[in-house]
ZAVOLUM-692284 format. One record per residue: residue number from 1; residue in one letter; y, z, x of N, C-alpha, C, O in turn. Coordinates in Angstrom, 3 decimals, padded with zeros to 6 digits. Example, Ala and Ser with C-alpha at 12.3 -4.5 7.8 and 13.67 -1.06 7.14 Angstrom:
<1,A,<-005.690,007.800,013.190>,<-004.500,007.800,012.300>,<-003.300,007.800,013.200>,<-003.319,008.465,014.236>>
<2,S,<-002.250,007.080,012.850>,<-001.060,007.140,013.670>,<000.030,007.870,012.900>,<001.138,008.039,013.409>>
//
This chain:
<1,X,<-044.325,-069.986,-003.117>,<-045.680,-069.480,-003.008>,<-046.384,-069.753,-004.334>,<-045.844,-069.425,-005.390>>
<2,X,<-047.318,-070.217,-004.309>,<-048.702,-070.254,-005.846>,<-049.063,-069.383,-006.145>,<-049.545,-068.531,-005.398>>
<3,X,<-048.967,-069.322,-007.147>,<-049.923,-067.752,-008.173>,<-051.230,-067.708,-007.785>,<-052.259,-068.281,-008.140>>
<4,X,<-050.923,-066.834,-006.915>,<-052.557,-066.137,-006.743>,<-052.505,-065.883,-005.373>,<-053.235,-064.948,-005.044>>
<5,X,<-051.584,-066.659,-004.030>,<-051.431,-066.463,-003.407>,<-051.167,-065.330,-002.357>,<-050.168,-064.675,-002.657>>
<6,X,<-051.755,-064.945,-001.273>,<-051.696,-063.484,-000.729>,<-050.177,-063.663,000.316>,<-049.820,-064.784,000.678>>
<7,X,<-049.546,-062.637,000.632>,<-048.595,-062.561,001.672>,<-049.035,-062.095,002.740>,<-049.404,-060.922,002.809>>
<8,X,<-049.085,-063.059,003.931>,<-049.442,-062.629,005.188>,<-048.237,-061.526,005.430>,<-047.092,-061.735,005.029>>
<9,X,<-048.766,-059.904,006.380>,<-047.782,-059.313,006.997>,<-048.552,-058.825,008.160>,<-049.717,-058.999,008.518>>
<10,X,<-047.569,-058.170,008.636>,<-047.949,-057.769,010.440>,<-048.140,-055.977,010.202>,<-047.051,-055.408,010.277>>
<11,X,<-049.025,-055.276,010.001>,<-048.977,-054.083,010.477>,<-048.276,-053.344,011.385>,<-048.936,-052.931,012.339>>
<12,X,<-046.758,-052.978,011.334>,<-046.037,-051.891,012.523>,<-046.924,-050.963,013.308>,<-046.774,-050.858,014.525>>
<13,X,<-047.904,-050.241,012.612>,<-048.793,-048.827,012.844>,<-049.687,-049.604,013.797>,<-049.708,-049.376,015.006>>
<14,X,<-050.552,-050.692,013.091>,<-051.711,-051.188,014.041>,<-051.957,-052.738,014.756>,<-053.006,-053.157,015.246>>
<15,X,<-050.621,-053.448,014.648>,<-050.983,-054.768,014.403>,<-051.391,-055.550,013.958>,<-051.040,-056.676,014.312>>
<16,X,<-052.556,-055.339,012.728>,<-053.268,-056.058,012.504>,<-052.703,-057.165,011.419>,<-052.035,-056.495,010.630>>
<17,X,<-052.668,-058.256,011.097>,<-052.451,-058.798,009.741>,<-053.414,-058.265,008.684>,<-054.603,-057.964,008.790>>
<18,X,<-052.528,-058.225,007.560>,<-053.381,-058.087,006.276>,<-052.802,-059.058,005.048>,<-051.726,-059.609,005.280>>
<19,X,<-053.371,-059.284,003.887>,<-053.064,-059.417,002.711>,<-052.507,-058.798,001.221>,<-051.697,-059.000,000.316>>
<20,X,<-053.479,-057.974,001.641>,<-053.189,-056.848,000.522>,<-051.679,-055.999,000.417>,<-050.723,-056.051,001.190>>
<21,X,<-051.862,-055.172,-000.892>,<-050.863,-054.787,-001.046>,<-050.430,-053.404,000.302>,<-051.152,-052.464,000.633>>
<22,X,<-049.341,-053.677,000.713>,<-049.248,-052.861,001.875>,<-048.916,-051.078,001.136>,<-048.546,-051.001,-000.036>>
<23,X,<-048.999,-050.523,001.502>,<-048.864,-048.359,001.432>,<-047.108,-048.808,002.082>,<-046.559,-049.718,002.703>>
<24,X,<-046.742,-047.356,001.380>,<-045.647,-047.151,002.211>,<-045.828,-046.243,003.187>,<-046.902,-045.715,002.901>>
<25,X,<-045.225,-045.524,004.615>,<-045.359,-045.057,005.450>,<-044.444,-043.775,005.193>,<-043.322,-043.748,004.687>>
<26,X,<-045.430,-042.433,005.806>,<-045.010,-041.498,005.214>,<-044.162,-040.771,006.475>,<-043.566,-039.708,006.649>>
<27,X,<-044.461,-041.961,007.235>,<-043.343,-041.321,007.935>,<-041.563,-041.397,007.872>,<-040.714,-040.670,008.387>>
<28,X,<-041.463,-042.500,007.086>,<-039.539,-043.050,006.750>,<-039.786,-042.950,005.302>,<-038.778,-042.826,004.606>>
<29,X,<-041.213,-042.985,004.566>,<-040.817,-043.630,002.943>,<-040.224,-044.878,002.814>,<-039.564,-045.181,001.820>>
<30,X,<-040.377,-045.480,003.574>,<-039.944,-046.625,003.716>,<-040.634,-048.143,004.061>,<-040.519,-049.151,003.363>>
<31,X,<-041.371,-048.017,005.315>,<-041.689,-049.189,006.259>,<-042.972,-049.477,005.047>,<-043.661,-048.647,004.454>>
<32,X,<-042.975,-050.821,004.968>,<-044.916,-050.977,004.819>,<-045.717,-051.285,005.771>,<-045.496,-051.890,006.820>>
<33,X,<-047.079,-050.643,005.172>,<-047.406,-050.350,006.229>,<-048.994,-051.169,005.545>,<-049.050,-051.466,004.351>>
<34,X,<-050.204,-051.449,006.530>,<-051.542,-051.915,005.949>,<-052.116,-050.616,005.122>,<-052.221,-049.408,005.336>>
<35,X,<-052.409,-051.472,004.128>,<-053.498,-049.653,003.622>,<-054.239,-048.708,004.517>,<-054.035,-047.512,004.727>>
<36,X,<-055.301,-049.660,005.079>,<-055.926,-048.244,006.330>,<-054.930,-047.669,007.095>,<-055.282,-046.623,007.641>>
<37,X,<-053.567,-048.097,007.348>,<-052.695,-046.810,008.025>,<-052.303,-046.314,007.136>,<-052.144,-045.183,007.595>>
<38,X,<-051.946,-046.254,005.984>,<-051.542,-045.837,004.850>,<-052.570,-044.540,004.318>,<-052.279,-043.391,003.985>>
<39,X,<-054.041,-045.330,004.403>,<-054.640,-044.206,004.263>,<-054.923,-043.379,005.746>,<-055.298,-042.219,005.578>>
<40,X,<-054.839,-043.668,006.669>,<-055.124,-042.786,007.282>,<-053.993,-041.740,007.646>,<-054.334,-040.755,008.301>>
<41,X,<-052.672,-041.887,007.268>,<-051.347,-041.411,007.058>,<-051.855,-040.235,005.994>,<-051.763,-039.049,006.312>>
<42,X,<-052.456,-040.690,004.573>,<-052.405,-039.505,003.634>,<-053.409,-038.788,004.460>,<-052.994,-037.634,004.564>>
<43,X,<-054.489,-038.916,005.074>,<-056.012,-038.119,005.102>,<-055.462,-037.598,006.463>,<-055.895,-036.473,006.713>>
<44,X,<-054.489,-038.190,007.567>,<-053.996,-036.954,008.421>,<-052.686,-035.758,007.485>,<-052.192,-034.815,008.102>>
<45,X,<-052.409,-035.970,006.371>,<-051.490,-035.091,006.316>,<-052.461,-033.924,005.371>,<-051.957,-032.906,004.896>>
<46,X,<-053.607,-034.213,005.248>,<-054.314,-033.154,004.349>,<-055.342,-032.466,005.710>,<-056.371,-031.838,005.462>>
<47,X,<-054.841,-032.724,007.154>,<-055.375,-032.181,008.284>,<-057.036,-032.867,008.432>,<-057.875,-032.125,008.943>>
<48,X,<-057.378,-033.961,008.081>,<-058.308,-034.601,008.322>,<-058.862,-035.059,009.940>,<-058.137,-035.977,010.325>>
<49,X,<-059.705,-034.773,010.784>,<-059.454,-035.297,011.880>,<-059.805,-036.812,012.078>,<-060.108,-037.303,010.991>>
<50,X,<-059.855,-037.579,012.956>,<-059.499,-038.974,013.537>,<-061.498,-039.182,013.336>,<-062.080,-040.251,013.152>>
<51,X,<-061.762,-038.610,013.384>,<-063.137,-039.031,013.012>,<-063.699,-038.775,012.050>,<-064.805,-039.315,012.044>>
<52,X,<-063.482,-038.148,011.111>,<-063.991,-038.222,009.753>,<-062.984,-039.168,008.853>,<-063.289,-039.674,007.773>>
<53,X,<-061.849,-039.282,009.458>,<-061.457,-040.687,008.597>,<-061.624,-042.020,009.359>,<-061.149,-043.088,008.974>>
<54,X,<-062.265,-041.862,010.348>,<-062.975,-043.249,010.706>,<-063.807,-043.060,009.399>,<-063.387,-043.470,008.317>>
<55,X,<-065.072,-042.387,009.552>,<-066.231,-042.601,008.844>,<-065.557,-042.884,007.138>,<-065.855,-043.955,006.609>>
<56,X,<-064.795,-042.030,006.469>,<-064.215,-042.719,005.246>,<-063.788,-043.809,005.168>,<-063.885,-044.317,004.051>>
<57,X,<-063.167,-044.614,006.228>,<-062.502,-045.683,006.084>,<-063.670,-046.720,006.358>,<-063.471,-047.928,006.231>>
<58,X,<-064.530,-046.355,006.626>,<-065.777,-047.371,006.774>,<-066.638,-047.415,005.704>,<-067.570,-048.191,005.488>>
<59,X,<-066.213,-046.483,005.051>,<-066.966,-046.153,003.573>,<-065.998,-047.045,002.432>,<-066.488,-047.625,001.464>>
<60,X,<-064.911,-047.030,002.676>,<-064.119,-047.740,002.131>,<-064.057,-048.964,002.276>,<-063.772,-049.736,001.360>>
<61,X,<-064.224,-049.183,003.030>,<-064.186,-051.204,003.859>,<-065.622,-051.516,003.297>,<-065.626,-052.417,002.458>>
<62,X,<-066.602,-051.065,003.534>,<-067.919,-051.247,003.546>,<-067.833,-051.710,001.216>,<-068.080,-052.730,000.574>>
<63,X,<-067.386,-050.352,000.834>,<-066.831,-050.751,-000.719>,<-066.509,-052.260,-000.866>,<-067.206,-053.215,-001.209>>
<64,X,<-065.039,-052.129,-000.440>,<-064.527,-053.757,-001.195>,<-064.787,-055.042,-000.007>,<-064.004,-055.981,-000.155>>
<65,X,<-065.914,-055.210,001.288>,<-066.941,-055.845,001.532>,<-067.547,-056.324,000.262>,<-067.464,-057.459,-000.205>>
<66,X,<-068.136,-055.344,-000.203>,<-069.414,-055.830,-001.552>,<-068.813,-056.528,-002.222>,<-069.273,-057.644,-002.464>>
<67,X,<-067.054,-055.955,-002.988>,<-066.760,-056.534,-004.217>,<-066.506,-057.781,-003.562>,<-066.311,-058.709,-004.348>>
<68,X,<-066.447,-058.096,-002.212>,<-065.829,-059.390,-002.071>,<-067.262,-060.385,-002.486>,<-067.363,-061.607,-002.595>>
<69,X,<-067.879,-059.719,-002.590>,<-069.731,-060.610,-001.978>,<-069.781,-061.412,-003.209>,<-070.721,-062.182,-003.407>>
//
């Protein structure tokens, strides 16, 4: 692999491919997992419901969108 290069992986939690650095999963401490399950793993264990961490995680995406710009 070339320096600078990203690692394709497969999301277990959602399918999705990503690049980035994967979260670990708080469910084994183990698996990696994509960050948005990762975060949505920490923000359900602080009793967050499924729709206010939509809206954070869109606040978040919407973030490093820009830095990509």
């Amino acid at each position: 692999m070339k320096s600078g290069e990203r690692t394709k992986r497969i999301c277990p939690i959602c399918g999705r491919e990503y690049t980035a650095v994967p979260a670990t999963s708080r469910i084994d401490n183990v698996t990696p997992i994509c960050p948005e399950c990762g975060a949505r793993q920490g923000l359900e264990s602080m009793g967050v419901k499924r729709k206010e961490q939509d809206e954070i995680l869109e606040i978040i995406n919407r973030y490093y969108d820009m830095k990509k710009a």
